[in-house]
gemmi code that builds the backbone of each chain (N, CA, C; Angstrom):
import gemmi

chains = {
    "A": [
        ("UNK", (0.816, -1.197, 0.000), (0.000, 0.000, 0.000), (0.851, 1.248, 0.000)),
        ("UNK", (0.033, 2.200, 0.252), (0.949, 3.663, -0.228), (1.157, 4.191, 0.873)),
        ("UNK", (0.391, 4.218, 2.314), (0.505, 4.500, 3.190), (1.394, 3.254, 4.136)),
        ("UNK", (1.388, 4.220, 5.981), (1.914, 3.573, 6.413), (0.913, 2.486, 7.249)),
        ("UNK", (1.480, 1.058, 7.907), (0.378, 0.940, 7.729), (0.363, -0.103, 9.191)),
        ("UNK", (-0.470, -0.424, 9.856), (-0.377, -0.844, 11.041), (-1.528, -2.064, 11.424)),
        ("UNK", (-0.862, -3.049, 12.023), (-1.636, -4.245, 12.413), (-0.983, -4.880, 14.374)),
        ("UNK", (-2.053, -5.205, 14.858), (-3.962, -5.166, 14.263), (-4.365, -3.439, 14.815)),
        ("UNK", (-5.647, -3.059, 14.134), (-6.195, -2.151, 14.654), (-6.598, -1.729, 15.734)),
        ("UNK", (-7.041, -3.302, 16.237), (-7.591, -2.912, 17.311), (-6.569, -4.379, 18.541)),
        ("UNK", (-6.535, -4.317, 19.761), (-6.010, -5.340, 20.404), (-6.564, -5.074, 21.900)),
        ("UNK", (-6.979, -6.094, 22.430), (-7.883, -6.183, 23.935), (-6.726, -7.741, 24.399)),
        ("UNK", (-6.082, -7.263, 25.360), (-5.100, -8.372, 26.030), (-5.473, -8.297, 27.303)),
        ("UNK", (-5.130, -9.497, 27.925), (-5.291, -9.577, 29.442), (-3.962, -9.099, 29.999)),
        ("UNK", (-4.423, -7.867, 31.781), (-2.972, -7.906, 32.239), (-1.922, -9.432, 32.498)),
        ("UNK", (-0.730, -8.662, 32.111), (0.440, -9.283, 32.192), (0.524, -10.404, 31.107)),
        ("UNK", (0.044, -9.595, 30.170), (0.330, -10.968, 28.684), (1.111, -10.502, 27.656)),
        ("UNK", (2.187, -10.266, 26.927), (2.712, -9.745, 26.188), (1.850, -9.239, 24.723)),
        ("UNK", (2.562, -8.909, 24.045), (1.986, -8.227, 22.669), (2.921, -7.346, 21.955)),
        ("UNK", (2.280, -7.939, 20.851), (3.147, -7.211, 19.520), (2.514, -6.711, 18.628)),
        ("UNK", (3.171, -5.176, 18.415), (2.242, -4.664, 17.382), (3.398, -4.087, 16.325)),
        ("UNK", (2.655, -4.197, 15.290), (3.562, -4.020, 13.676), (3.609, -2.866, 12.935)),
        ("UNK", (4.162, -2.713, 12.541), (4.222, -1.360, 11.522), (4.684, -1.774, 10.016)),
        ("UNK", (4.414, -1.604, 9.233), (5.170, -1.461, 8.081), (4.887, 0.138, 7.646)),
        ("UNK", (6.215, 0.275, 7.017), (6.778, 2.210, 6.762), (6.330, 2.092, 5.351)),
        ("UNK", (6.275, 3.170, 4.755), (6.430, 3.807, 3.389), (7.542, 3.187, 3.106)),
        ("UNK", (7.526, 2.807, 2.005), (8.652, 1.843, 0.910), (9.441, 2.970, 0.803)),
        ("UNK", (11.005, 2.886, 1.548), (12.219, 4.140, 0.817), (12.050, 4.963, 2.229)),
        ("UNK", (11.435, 4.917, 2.912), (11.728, 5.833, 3.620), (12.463, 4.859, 5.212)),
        ("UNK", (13.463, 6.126, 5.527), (14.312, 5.607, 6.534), (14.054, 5.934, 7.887)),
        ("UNK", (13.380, 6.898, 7.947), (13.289, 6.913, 9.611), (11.911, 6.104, 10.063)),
        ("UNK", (12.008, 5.797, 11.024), (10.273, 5.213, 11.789), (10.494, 5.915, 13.106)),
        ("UNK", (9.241, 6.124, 13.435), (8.931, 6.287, 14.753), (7.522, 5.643, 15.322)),
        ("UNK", (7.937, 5.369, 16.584), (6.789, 5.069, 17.812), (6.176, 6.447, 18.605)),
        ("UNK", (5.148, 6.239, 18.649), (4.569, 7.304, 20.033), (2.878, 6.558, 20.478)),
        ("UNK", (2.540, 6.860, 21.549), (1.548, 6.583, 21.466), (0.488, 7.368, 22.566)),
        ("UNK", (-0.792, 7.627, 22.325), (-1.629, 8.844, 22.799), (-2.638, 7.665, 23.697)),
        ("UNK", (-2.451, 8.511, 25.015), (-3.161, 7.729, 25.779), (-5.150, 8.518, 25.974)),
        ("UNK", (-5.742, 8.415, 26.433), (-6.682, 8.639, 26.158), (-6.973, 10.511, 26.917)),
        ("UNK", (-7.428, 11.597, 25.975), (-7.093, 12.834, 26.584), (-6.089, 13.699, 26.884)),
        ("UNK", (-4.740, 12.814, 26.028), (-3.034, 12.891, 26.110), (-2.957, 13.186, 25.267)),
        ("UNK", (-1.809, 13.870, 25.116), (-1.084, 14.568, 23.431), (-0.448, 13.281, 23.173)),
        ("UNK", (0.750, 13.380, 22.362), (1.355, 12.643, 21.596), (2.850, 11.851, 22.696)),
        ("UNK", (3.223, 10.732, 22.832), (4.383, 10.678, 23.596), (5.091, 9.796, 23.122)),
        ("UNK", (6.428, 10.367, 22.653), (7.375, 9.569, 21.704), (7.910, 8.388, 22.444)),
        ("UNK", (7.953, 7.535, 21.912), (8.454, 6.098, 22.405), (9.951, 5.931, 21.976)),
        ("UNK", (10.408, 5.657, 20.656), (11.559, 5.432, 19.712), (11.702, 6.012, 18.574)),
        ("UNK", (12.692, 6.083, 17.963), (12.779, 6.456, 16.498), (13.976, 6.013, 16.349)),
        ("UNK", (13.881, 5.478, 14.596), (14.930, 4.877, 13.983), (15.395, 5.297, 13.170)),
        ("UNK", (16.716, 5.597, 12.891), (16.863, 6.468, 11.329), (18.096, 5.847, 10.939)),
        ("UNK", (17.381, 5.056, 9.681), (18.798, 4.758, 9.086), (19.489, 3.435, 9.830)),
        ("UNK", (20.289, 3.607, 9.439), (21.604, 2.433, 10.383), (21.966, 2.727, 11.609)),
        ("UNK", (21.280, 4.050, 12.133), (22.288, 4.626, 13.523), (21.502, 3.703, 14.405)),
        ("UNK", (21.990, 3.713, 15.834), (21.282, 3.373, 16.924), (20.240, 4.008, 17.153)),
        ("UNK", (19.378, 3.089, 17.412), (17.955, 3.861, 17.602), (17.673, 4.665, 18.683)),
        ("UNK", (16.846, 5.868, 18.954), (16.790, 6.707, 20.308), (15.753, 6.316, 21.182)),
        ("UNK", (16.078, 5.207, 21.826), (15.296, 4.676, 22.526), (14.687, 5.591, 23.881)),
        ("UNK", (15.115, 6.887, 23.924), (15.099, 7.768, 25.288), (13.913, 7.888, 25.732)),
        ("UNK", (12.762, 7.641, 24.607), (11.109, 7.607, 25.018), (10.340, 6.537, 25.799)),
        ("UNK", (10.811, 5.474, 25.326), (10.547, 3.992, 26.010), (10.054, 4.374, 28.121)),
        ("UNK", (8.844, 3.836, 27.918), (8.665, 4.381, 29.725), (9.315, 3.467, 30.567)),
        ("UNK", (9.432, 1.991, 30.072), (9.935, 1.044, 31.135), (10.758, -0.305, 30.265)),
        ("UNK", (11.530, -0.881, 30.659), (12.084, -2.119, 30.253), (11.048, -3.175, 29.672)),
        ("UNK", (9.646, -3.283, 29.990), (8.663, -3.727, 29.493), (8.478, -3.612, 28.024)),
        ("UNK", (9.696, -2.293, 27.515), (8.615, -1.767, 25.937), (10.094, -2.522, 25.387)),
        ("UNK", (10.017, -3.076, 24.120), (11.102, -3.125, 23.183), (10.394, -2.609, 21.755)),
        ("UNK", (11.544, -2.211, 20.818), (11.062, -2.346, 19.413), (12.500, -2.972, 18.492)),
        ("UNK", (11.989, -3.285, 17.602), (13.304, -3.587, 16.392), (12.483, -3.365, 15.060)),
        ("UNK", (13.523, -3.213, 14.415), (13.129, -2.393, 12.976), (14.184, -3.220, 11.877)),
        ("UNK", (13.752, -4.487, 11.543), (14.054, -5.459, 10.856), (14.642, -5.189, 9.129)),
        ("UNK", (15.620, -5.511, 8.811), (15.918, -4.817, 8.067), (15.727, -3.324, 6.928)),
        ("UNK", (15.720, -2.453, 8.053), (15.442, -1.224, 7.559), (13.870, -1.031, 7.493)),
        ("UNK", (12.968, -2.220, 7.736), (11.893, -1.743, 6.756), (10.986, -1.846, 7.663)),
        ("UNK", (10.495, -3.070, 8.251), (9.016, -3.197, 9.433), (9.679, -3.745, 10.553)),
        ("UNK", (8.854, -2.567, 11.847), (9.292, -2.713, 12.886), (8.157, -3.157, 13.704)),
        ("UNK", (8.639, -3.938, 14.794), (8.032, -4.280, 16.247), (7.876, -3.898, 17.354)),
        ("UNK", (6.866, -3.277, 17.803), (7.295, -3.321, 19.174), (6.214, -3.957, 19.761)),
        ("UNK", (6.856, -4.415, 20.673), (7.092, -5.478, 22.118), (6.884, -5.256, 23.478)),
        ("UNK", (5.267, -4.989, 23.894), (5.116, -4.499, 25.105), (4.958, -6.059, 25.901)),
        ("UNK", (5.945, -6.133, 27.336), (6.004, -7.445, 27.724), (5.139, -7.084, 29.581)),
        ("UNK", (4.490, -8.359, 29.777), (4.096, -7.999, 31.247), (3.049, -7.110, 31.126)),
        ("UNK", (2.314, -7.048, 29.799), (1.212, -5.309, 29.836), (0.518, -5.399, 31.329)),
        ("UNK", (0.624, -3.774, 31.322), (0.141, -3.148, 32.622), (-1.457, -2.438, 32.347)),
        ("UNK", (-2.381, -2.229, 33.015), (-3.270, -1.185, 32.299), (-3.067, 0.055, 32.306)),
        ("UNK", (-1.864, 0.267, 32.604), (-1.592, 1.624, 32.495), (-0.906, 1.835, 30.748)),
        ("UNK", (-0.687, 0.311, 29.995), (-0.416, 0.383, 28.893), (-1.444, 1.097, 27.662)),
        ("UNK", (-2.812, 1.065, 28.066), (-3.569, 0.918, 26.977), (-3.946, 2.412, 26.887)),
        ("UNK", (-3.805, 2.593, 25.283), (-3.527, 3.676, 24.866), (-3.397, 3.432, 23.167)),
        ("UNK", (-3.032, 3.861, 22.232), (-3.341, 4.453, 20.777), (-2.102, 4.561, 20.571)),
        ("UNK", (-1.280, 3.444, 19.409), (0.320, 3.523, 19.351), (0.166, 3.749, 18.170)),
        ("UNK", (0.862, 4.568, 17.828), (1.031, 5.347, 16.131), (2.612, 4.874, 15.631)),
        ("UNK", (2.410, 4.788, 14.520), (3.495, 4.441, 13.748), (4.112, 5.374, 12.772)),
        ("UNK", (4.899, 6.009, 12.541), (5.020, 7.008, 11.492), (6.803, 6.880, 10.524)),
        ("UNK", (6.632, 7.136, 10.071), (7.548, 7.088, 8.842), (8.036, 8.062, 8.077)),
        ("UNK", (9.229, 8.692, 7.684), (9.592, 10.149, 7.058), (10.348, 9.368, 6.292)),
        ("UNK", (11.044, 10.490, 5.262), (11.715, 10.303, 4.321), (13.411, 9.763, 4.877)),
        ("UNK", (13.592, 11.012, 5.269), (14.874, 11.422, 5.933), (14.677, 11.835, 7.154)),
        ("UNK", (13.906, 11.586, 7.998), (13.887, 11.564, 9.648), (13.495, 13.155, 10.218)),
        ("UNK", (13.868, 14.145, 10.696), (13.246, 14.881, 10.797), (13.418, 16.257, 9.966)),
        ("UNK", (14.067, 15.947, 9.174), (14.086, 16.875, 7.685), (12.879, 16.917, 7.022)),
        ("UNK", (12.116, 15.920, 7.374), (10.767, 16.146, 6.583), (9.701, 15.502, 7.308)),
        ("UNK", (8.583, 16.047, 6.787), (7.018, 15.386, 7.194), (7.027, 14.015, 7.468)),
        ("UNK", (6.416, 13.354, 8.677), (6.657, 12.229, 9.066), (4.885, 11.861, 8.467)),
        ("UNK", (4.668, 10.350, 8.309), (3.237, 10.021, 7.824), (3.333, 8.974, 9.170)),
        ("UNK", (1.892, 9.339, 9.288), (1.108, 8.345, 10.375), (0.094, 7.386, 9.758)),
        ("UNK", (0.748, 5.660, 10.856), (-0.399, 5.225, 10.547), (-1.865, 5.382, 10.869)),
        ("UNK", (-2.499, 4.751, 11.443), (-4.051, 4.848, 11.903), (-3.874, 4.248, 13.254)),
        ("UNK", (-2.867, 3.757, 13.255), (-2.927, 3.339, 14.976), (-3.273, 2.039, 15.453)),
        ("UNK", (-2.752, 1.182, 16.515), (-3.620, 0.313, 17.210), (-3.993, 0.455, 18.594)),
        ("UNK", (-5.033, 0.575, 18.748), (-5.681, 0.707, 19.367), (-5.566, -0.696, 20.803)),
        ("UNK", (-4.738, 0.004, 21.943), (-4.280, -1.398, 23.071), (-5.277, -1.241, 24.119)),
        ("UNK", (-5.823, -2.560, 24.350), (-6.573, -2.149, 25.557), (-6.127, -3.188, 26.773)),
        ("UNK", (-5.925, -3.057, 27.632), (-5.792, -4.083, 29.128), (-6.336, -4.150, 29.825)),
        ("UNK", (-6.876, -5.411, 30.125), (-8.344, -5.836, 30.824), (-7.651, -6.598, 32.322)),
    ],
    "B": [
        ("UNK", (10.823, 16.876, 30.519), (11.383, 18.425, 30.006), (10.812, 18.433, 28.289)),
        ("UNK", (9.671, 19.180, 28.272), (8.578, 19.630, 27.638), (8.782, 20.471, 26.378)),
        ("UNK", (9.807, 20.347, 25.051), (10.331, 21.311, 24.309), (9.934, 21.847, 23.600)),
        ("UNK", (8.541, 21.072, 23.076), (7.291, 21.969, 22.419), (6.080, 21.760, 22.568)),
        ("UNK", (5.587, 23.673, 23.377), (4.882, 23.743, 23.904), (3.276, 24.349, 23.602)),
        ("UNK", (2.326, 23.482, 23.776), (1.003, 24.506, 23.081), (-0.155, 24.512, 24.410)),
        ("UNK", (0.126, 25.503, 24.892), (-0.529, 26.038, 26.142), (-2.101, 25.615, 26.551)),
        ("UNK", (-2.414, 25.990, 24.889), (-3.709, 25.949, 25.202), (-4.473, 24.553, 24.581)),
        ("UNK", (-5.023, 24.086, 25.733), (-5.102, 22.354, 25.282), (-6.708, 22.641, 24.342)),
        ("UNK", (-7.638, 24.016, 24.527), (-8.735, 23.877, 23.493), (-8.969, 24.907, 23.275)),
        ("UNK", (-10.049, 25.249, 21.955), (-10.098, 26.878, 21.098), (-11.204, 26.153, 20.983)),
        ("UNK", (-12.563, 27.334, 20.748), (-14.007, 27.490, 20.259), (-13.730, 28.837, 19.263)),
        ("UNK", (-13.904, 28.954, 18.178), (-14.253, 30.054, 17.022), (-15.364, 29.519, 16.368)),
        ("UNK", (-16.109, 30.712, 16.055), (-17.485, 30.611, 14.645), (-16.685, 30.122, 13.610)),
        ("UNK", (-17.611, 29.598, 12.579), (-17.063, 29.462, 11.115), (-17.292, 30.722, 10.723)),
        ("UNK", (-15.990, 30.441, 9.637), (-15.987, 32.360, 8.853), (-15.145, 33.276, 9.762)),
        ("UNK", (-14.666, 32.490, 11.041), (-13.435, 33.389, 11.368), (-12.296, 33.025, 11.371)),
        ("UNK", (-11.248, 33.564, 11.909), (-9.640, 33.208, 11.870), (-9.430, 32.347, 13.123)),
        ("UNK", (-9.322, 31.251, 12.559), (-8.741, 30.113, 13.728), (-7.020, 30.268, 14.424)),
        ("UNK", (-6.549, 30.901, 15.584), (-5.054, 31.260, 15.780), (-4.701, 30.072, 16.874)),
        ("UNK", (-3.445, 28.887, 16.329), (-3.392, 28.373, 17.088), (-2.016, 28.480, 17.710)),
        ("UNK", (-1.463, 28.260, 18.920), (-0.168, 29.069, 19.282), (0.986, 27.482, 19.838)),
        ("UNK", (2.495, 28.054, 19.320), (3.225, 26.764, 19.847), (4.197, 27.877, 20.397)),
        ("UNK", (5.376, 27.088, 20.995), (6.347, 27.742, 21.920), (7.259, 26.533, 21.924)),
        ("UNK", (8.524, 27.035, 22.146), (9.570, 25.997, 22.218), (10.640, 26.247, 22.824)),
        ("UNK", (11.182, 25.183, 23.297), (12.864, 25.932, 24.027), (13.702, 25.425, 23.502)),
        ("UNK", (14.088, 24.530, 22.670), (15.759, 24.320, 22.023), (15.864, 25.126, 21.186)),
        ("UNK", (16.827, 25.427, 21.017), (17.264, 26.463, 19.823), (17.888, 26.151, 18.752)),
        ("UNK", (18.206, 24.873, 18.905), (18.829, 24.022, 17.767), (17.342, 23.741, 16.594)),
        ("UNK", (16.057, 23.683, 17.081), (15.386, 23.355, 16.549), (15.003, 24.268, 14.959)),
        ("UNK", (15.021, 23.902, 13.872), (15.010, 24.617, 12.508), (14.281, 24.274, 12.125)),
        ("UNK", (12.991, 23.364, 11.926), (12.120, 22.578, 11.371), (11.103, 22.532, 12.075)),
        ("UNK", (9.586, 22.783, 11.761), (8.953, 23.172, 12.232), (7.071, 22.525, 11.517)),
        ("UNK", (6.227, 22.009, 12.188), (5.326, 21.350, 11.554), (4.539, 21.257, 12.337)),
        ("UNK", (3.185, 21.533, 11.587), (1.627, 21.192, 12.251), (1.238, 19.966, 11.562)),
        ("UNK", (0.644, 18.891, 12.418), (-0.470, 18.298, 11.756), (-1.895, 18.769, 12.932)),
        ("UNK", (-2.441, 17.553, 11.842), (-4.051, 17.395, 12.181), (-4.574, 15.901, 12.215)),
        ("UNK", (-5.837, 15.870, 13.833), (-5.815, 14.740, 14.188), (-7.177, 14.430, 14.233)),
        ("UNK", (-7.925, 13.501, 13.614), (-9.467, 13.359, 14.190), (-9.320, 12.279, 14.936)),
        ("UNK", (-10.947, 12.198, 15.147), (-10.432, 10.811, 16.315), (-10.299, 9.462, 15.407)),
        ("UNK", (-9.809, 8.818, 15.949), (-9.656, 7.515, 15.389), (-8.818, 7.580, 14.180)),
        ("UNK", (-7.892, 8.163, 13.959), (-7.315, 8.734, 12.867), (-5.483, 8.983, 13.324)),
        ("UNK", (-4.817, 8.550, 12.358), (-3.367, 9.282, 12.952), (-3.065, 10.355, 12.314)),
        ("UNK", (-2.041, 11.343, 12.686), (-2.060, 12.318, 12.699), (-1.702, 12.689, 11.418)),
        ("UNK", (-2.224, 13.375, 10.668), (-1.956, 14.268, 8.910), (-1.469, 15.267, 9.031)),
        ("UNK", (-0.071, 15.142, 8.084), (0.150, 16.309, 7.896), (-0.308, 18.284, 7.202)),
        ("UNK", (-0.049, 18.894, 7.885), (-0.734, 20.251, 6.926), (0.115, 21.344, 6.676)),
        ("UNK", (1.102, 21.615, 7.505), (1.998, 22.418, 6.739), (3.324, 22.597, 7.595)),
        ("UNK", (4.112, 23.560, 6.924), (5.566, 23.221, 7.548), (6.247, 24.283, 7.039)),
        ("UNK", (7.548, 24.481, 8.140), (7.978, 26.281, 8.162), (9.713, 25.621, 8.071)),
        ("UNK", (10.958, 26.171, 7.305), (12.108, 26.051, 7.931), (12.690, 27.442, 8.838)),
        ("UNK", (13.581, 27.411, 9.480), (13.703, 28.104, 10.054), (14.127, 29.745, 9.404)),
        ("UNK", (14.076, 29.391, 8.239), (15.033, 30.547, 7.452), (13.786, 31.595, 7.006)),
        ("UNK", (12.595, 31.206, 7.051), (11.438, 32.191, 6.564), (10.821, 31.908, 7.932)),
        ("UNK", (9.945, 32.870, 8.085), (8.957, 33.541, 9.154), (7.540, 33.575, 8.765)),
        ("UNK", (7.195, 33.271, 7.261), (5.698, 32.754, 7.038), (5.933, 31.924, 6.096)),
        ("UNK", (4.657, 31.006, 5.751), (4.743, 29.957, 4.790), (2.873, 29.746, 4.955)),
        ("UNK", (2.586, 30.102, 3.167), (1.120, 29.957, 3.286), (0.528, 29.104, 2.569)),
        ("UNK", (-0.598, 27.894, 2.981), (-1.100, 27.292, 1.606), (-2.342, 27.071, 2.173)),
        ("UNK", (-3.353, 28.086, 1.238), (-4.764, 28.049, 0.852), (-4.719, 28.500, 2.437)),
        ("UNK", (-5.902, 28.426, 2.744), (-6.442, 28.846, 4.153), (-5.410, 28.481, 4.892)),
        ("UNK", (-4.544, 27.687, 5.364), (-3.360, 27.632, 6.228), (-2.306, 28.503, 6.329)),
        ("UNK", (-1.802, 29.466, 7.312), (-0.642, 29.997, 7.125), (0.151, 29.784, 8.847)),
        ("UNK", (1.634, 29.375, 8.957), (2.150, 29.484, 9.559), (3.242, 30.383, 9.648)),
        ("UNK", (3.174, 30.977, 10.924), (4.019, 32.218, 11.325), (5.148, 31.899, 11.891)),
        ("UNK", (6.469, 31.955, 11.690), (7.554, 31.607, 13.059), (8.642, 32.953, 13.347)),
        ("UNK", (8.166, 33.109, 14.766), (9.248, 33.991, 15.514), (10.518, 33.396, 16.171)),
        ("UNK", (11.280, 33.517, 15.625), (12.575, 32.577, 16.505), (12.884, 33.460, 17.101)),
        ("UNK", (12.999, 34.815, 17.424), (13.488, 35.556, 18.259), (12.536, 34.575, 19.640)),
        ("UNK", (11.446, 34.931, 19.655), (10.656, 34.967, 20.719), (10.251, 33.077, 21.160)),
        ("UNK", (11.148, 32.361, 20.013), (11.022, 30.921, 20.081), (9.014, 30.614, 20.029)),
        ("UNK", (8.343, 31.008, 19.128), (6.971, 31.020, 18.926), (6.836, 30.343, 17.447)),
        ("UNK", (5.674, 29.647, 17.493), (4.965, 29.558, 15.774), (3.299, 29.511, 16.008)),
        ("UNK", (2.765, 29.636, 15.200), (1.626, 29.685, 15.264), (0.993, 29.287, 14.075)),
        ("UNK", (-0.528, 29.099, 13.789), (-1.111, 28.036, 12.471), (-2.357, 28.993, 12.685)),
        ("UNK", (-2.465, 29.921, 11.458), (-3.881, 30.829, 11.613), (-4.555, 29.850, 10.195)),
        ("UNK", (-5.934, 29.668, 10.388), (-6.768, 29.115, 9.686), (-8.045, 30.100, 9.193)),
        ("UNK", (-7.984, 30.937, 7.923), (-9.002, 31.125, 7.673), (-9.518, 30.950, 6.354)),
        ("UNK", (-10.664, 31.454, 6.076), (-11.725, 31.376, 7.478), (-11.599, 29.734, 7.851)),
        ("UNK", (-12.485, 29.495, 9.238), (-12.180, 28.435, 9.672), (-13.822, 27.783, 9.174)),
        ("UNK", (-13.437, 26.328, 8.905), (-14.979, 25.564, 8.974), (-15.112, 24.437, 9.732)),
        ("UNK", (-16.483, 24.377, 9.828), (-16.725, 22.758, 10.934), (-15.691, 21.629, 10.885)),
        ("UNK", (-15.319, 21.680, 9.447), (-14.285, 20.224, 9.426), (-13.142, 20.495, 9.755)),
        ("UNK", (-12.551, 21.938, 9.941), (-11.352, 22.082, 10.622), (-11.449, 21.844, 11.904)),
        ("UNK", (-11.960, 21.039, 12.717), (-12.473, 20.852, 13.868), (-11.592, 19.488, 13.876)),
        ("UNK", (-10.780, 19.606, 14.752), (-9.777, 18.428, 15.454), (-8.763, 19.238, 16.585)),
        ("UNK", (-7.679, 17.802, 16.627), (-6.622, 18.053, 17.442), (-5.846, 18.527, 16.432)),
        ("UNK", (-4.879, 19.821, 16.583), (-3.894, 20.159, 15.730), (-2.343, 20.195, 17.102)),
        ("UNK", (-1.601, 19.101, 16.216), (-0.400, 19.120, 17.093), (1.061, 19.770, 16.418)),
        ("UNK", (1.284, 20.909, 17.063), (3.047, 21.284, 16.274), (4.140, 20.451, 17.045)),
        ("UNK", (4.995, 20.114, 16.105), (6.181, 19.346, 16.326), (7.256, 20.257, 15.761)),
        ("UNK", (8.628, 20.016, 16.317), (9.763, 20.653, 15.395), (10.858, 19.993, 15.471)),
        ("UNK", (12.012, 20.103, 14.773), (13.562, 19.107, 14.854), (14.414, 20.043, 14.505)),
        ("UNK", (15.483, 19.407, 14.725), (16.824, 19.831, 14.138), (17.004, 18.885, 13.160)),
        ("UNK", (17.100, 19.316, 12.041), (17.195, 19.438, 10.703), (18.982, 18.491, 10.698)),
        ("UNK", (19.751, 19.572, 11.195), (21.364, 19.409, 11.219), (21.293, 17.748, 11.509)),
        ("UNK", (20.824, 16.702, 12.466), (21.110, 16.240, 13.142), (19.934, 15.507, 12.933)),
        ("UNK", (19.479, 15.057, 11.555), (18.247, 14.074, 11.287), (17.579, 13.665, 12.589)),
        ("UNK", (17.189, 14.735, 13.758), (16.773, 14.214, 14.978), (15.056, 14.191, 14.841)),
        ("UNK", (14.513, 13.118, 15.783), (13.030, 13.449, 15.722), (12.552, 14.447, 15.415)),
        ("UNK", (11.423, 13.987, 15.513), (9.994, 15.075, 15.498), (9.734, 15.169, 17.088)),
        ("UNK", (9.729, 15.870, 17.690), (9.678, 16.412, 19.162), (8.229, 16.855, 18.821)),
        ("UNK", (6.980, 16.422, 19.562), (5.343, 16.876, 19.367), (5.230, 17.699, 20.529)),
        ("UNK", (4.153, 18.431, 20.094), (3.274, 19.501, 21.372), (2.248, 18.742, 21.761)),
        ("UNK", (1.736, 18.768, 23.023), (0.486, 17.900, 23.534), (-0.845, 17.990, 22.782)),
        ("UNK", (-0.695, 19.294, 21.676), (-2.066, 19.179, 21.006), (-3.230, 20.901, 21.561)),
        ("UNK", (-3.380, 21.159, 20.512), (-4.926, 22.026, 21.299), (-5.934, 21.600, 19.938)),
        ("UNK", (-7.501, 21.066, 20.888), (-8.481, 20.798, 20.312), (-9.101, 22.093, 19.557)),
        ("UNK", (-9.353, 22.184, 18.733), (-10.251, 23.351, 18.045), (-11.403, 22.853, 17.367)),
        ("UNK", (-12.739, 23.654, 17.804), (-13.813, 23.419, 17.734), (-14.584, 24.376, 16.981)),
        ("UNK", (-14.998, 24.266, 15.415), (-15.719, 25.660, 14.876), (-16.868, 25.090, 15.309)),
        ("UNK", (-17.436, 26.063, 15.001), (-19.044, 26.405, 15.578), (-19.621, 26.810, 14.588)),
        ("UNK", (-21.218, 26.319, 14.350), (-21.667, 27.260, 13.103), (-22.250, 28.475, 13.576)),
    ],
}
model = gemmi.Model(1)
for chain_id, residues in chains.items():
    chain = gemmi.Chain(chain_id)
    for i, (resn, *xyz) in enumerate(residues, 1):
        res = gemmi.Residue()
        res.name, res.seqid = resn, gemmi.SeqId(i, " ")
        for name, pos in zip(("N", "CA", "C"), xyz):
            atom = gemmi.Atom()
            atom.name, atom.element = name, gemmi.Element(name[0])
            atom.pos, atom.b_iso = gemmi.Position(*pos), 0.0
            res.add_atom(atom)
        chain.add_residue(res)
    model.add_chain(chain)
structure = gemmi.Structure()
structure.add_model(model)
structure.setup_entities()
């Protein structure tokens, strides 16, 4: 597809069960980023990847979150132990060249913890 | 530590007036500069974008203003209509230093007919 694009939409997990949610980026483009909007919350950056460098993991709230970004192209992240303080609206976004330009968002999945 | 800032978390304007929405920032490294727009259930779209080297940048009803003296930008919308009605969030980067998109928490704007 042309956009970026995110699976699943929606996800309802029980506390303390892991989960993975996906991204695939815009074809060619090198940076990704994580953030995710909790309900009545602005935006809160998780990671970003650009390129080959080390990723800036400085957003990540707890050892619980991982992501990897599999050869350059679709990334994971890896919330382990979910808390309900997890559930919240994780966006995926994708730029050309990282913050030189307009980043595209996916639609989000939508985490809930029961 | 909060680097871009939009004070005001909501705005009410009529349609048919000038929608002014306000950001603030403290790095100074930051040169790059961007609003989107958010409905619900929706991720965030882009709408326009300033470098640091000009002080306006206009397209169609959108214009953004940036004061770097005063570390300010702002997103005037006119006139404004019902469907401009969302979350509008400014973000900005350093350019130099392919660094994130650093976001503002968002202010809701609500036209009215």
């Amino acid at each position: 597809g042309a956009g970026v694009s995110q699976s699943p939409s929606n996800k309802v997990t029980e506390k303390g069960k892991d989960v993975e949610l996906r991204c695939d980026p815009i074809s060619g483009h090198t940076a990704l980023y994580w953030y995710r909007q909790s309900l009545g919350q602005g935006l809160e950056f998780l990671i970003y990847f650009q390129g080959n460098s080390a990723p800036d993991k400085s957003g990540l709230p707890s050892d619980r979150f991982s992501a990897e970004r599999t050869g350059g192209s679709v990334s994971t992240l890896t919330i382990q132990r979910t808390q309900q303080e997890d559930s919240a609206v994780y966006l995926c976004a994708s730029s050309f060249q990282g913050g030189n330009t307009e980043a595209f968002f996916g639609q989000g999945t939508r985490l809930t913890v029961v | 530590d909060q680097q871009v800032k939009q004070n005001s978390p909501s705005l009410s304007v009529q349609e048919g007036r000038i929608s002014i929405l306000n950001c603030d920032y403290t790095n100074s490294m930051f040169d790059y500069f961007l609003w989107y727009k958010k409905y619900p259930a929706e991720g965030p779209t882009f709408l326009i974008s300033i470098s640091s080297i000009k002080d306006k940048n206009e397209d169609g009803r959108f214009t953004v203003f940036l004061n770097k003296s005063a570390k300010h930008l702002s997103l005037h919308i006119v006139p404004s209509q019902p469907g401009d009605s969302a979350v509008y969030f400014c973000a900005a980067s350093n350019t130099g230093t392919a660094s994130k998109l650093t976001f503002g928490t968002g202010t809701r704007l609500q036209v009215t007919l």
